[in-house]
C-alpha positions as CSV (number, residue, x, y, z in Angstrom):
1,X,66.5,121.2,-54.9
2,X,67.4,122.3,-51.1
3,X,67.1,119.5,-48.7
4,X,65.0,119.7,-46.1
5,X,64.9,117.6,-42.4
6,X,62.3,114.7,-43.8
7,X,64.0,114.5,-46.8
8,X,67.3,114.0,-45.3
9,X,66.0,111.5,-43.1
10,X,64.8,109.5,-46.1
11,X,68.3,110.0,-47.8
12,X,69.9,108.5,-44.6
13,X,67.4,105.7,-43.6
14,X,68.2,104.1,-47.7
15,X,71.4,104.5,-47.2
16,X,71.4,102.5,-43.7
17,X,68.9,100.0,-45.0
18,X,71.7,99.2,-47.5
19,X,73.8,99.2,-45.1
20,X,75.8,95.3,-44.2
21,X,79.2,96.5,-42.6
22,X,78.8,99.7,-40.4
23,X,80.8,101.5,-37.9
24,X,79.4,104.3,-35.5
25,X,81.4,106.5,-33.7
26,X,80.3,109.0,-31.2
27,X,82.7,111.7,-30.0
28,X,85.7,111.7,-27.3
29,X,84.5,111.0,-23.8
30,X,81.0,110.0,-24.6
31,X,78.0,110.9,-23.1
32,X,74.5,109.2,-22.3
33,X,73.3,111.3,-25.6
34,X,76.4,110.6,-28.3
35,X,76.4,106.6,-26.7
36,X,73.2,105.8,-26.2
37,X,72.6,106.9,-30.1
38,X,75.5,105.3,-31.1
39,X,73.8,101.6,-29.5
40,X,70.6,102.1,-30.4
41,X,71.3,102.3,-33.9
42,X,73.8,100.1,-33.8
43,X,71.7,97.2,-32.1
44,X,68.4,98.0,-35.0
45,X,70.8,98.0,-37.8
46,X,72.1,94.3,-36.6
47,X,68.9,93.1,-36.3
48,X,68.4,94.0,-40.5
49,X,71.5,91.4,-40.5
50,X,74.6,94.1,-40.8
51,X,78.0,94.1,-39.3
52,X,77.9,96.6,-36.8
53,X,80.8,98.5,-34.5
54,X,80.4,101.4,-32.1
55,X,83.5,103.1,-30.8
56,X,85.1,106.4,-29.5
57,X,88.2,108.0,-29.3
58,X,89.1,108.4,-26.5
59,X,88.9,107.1,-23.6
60,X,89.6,103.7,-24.0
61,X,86.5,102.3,-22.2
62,X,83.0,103.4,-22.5
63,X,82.0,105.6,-18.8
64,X,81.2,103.2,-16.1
65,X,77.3,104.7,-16.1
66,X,77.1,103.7,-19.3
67,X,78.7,100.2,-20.5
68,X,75.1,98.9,-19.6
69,X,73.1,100.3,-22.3
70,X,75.5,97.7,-24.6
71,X,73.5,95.1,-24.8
72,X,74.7,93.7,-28.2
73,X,78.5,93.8,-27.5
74,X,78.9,96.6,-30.1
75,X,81.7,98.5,-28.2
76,X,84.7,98.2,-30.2
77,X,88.1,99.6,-29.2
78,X,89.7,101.3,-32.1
79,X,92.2,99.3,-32.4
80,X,90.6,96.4,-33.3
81,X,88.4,98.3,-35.9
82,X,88.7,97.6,-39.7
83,X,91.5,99.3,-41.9
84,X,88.4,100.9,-43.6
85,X,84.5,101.0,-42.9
86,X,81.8,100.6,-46.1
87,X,79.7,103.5,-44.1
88,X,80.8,105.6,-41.1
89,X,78.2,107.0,-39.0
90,X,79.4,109.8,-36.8
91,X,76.8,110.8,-34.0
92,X,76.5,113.8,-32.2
93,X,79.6,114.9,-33.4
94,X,79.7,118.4,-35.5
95,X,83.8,118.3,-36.7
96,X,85.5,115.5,-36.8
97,X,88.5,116.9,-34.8
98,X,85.8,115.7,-32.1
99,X,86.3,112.4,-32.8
100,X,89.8,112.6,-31.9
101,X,92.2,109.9,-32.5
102,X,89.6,108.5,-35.3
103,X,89.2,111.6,-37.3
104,X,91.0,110.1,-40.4
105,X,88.6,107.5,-40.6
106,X,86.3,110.5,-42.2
107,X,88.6,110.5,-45.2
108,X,89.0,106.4,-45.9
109,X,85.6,105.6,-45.2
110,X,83.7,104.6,-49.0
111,X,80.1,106.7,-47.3
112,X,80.3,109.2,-44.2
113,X,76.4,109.5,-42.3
114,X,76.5,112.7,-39.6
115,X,73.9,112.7,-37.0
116,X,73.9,115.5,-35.0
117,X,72.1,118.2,-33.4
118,X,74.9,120.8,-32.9
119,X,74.4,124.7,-34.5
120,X,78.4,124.3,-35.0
121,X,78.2,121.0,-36.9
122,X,80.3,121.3,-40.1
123,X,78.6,119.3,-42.6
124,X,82.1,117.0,-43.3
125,X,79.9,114.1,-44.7
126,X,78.8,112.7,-47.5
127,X,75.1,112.6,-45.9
128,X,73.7,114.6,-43.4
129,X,71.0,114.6,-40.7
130,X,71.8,117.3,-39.0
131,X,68.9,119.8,-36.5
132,X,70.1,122.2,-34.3
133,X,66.2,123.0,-33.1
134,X,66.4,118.5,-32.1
135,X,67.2,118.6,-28.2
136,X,68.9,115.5,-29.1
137,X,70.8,113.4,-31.5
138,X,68.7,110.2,-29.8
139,X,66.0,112.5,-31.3
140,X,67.3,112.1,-35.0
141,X,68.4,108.8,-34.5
142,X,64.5,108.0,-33.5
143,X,63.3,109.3,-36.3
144,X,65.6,107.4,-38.2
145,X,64.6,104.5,-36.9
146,X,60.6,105.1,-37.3
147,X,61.8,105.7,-41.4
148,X,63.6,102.6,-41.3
149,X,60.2,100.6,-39.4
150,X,62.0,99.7,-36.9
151,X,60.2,97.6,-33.9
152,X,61.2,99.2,-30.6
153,X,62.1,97.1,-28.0
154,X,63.7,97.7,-24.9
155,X,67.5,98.2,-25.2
156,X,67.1,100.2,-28.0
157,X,64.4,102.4,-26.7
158,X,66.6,102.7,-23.1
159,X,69.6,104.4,-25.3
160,X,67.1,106.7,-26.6
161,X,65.7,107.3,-23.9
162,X,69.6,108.0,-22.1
163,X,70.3,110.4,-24.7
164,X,67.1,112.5,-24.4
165,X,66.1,112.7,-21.1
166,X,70.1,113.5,-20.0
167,X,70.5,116.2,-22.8
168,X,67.2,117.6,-22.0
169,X,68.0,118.4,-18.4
170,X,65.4,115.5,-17.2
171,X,62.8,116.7,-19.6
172,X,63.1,120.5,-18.5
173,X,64.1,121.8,-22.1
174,X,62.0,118.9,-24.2
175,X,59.3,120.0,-26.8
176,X,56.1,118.3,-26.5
177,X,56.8,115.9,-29.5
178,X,60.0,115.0,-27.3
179,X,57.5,113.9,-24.4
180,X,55.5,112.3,-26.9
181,X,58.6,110.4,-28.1
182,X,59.7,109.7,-24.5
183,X,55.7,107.9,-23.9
184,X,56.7,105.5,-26.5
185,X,60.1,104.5,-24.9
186,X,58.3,103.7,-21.7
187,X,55.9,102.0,-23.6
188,X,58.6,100.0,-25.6
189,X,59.5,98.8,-21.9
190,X,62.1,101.6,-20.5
191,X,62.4,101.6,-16.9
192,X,62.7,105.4,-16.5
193,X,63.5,105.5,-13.0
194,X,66.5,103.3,-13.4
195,X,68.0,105.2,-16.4
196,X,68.2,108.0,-14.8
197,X,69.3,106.5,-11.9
198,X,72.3,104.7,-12.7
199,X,73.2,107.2,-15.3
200,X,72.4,110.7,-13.5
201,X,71.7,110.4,-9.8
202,X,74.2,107.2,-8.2
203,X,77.7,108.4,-7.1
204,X,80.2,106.5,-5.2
205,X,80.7,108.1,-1.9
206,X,84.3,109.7,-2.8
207,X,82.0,112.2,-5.3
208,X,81.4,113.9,-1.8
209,X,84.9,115.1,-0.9
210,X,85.6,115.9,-4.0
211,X,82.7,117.9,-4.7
212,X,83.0,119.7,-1.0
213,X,86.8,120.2,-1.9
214,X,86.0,122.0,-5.5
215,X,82.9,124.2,-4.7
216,X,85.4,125.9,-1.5
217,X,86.9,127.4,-4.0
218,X,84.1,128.4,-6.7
219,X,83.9,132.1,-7.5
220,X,81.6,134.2,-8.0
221,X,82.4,137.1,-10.4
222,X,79.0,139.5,-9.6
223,X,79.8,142.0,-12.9
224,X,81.2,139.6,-15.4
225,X,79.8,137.8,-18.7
226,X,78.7,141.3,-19.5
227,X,77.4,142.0,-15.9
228,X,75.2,138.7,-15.8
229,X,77.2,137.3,-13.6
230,X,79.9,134.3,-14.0
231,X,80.9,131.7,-11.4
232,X,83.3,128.7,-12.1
233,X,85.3,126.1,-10.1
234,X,88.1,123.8,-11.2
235,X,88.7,120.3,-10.8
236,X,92.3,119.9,-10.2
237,X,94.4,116.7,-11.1
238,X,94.3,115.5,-7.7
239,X,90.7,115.3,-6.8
240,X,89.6,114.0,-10.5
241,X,92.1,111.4,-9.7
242,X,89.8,110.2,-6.5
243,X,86.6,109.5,-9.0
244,X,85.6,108.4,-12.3
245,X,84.8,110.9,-15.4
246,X,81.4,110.9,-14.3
247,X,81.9,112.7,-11.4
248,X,83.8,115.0,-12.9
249,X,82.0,115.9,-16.0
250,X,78.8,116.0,-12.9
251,X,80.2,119.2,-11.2
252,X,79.2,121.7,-13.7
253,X,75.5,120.7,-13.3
254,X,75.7,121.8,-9.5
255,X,77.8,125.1,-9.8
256,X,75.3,126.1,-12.9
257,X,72.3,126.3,-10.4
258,X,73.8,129.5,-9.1
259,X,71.1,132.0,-9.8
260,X,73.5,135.4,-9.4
261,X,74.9,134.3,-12.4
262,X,74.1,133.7,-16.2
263,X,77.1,131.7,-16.9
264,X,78.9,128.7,-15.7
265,X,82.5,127.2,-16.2
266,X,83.6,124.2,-14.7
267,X,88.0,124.0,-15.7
268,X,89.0,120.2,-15.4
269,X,92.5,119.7,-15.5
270,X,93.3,117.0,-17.8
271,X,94.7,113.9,-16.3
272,X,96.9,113.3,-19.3
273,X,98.3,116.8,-19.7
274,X,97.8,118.7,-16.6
275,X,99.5,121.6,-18.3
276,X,95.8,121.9,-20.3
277,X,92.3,122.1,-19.0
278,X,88.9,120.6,-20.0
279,X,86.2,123.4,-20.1
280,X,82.5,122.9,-19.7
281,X,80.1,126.3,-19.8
282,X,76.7,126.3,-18.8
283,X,74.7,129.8,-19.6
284,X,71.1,131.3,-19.5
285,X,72.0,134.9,-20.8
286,X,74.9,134.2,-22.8
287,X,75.9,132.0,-26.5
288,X,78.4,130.2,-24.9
289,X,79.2,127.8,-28.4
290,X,80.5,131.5,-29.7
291,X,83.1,131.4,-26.7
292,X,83.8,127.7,-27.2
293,X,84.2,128.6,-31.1
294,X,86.7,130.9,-29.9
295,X,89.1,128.0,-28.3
296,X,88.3,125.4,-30.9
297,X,85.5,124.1,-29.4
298,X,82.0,124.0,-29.9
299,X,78.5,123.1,-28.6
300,X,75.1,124.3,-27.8
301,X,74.2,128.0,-27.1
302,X,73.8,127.0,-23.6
303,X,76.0,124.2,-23.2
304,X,79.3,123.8,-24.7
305,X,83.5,123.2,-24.1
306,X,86.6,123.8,-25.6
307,X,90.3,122.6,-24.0
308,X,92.7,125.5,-23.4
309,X,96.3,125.4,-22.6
310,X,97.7,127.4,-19.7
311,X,97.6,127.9,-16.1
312,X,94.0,128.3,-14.1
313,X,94.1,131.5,-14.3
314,X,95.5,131.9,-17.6
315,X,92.5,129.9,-18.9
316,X,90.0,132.2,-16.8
317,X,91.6,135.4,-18.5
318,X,90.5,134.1,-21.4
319,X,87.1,133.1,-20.9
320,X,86.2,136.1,-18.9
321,X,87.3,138.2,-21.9
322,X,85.5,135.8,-24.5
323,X,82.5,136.2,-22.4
324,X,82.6,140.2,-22.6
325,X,82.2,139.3,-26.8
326,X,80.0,136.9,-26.4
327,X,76.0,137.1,-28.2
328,X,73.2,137.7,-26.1
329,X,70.6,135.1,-26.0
């Protein structure tokens, strides 16, 4: 019999009701979406009395923005998690090369849950929740929780809430049941105005130099990306040195608003290996998961990243020609 999404989601709530000893991972360098999952989950499955652990790969802590949507303690470093987990849940993650450092967890674990919204997602569980038409995997992970009969309250409906509204663009993208979902966190007690402010509008003042240093030197290429137009800055070491990842990972949302062009790609050099470079593509014309998928990456058709080795340069020779093979949207 071929599964389908609400069967799936009854297949995953038994096996979490079952659940005592549970670890949730969400992939490297989490975001509000992937971490605010991760917790919410985490917090309603301790509350049915099991172990719980939430961790990443990489870096070692959670963003700044978001340590505050922990309200439980769940964040665990990895190296203080178990040899071996019962059940691993991995959210919002589609490989598990995304997971970094804690991909071999995947093959020790006794049961492997994937909760994801991804079109790449590779199905590397042993159960699968997986909806490329969800907006988000806070999405998924609500429905789980509506299965399960979890009561709402309010740190668990505020990491919802962080996941959807930030990977629906503030609600621009969401579907009505997604505003219908988002009426119950509010309901449940989220402050909406100060999610999104302390995990999409503050920035220390040092986000302003940086910011007016990197978009001096953004470029616009008029005929590229298949003549829709592609414009891209880059983040060098030194000035993502002079903020947090936030602010970093925030720059792409401003360069994308430029309306002569389809595409967006924001290169951050990585502060580890400067020698590579962190890629985040923003399009409305273009599938850029496809040129993601190209660099061992992967995403959503309008937002995704990859790392690629090389110079500037280098790395823009490359996107500009995965762009040219890129599917139309």
């Amino acid at each position: 019999m071929t599964p389908t999404p609400a069967r799936d989601i009854r297949d995953a709530a038994a096996l979490l009701a079952s659940a005592t000893d549970v670890t949730i991972l969400g992939h490297i360098r989490p975001d509000a979406d992937a971490l605010g999952s991760a917790l919410a989950l985490g917090r309603a499955l301790r509350q049915r009395g099991a172990k719980v652990r939430v961790s990443f790969g990489e870096p070692d802590e959670a963003p700044e923005s978001l340590r505050w949507l922990d309200e439980d303690g769940l964040l665990t470093h990895p190296d203080d998690l178990p040899a071996a987990e019962p059940l691993l849940v991995c959210v919002d993650t589609p490989t598990p090369k995304r997971l970094g450092r804690l991909a071999g967890r995947v093959e020790t674990a006794g049961a492997v849950l994937v909760v994801d919204h991804h079109a790449t997602n590779t199905f590397y569980g042993t159960c699968h929740v997986v909806d490329e038409t969800a907006e988000a995997s806070a999405i998924l992970v609500f429905r789980l929780l509506d299965e399960l009969g979890t009561v709402l309250d309010e740190p668990i409906a505020r990491g919802i809430y962080a996941g959807i509204v930030t990977d629906t663009s503030g609600f621009r993208r969401a579907s009505p049941e997604t505003h219908r979902m988002a009426a119950r966190l509010i309901e449940a007690g989220v402050d909406a105005e100060a999610v999104v402010r302390r995990i999409v509008d503050e920035r220390p003042f040092a986000w302003l130099p940086m910011l007016s240093s990197v978009l001096s030197e953004a470029r616009l290429e008029r005929e590229a990306a298949q003549g829709k137009g592609f414009v891209h800055a880059v983040v060098r070491v030194d000035l993502a040195e002079t903020v947090r990842a936030e602010e970093v990972e925030s720059v792409v949302d401003v360069v994308r608003s430029v309306r002569e062009a389809a595409v967006a790609a924001v290169l951050k050099q990585d502060l580890a290996n400067p020698a590579q470079w962190q890629i985040s593509l923003r399009s409305i014309g273009l599938d850029v998961s496809a040129v993601a998928a190209e660099f061992g990456g992967g995403g959503h058709r309008q937002a995704a990243g990859c790392t690629i080795p090389g110079t500037a340069e280098e790395v823009l020779a490359g996107l500009r020609a995965a762009l040219e093979r890129a599917p139309l949207l």
